[in-house]
N, C-alpha and C positions, 0 to 999 in steps of 0.2 A: 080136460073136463070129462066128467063123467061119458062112458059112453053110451050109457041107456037113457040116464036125465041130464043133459050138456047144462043144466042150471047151477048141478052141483059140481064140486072139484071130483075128479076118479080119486075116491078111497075103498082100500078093500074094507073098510068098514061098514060100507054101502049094502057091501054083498059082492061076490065072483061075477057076478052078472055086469055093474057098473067097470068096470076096469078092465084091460087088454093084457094078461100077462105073456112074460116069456116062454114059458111051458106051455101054454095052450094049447091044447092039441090044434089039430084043421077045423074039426067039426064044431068045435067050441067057438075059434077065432070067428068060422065062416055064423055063424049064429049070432054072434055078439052085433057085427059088423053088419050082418043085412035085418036085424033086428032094427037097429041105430035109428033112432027118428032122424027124420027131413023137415021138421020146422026150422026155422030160421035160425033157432039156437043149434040145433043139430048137424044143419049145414054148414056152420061156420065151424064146428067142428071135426067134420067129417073134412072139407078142405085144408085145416091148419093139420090133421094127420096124414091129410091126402102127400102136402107140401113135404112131410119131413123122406116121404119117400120118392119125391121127385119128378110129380106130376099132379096136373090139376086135376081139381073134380066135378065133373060136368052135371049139375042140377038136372041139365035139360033128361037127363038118363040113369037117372039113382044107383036102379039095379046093377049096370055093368060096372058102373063106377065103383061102386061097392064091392063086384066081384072081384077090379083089377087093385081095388087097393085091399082085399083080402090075397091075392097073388103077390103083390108088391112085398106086404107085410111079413108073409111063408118066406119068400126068395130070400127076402133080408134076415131072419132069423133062423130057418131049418137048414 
């Protein structure tokens, strides 16, 4: 799902801003990521991305969560 509006699917149609790409730089990735709503839709997206790299995503603490699955994300593609 989108990662700005988790309502809609990630199209770069959307705009660069909805979608996580491969090339991303850090600064971008890190922007997208700690931008990302925490509504309920958001969370359950931020966790099903949390998942694909192999750790949970703890609500109770958004920001580090965000930070370590913005490192997770780096480690796996840079």
């Amino acid at each position: 799902m989108s990662i700005k509006d988790p309502s809609k699917k990630m199209s770069k149609s959307l705009g660069d801003e909805h979608c996580i790409y491969l090339d991303d730089t850090l600064e971008s990735l890190t922007a997208k990521i700690m931008q990302a709503p925490t509504t309920p839709e958001g969370l359950v997206n931020l966790k099903a991305i949390s998942r694909l790299y192999g750790f949970g995503y703890e609500e109770t603490n958004n920001k580090e969560s965000k930070t370590l699955l913005v490192q997770a994300i780096c480690n796996d593609t840079y």
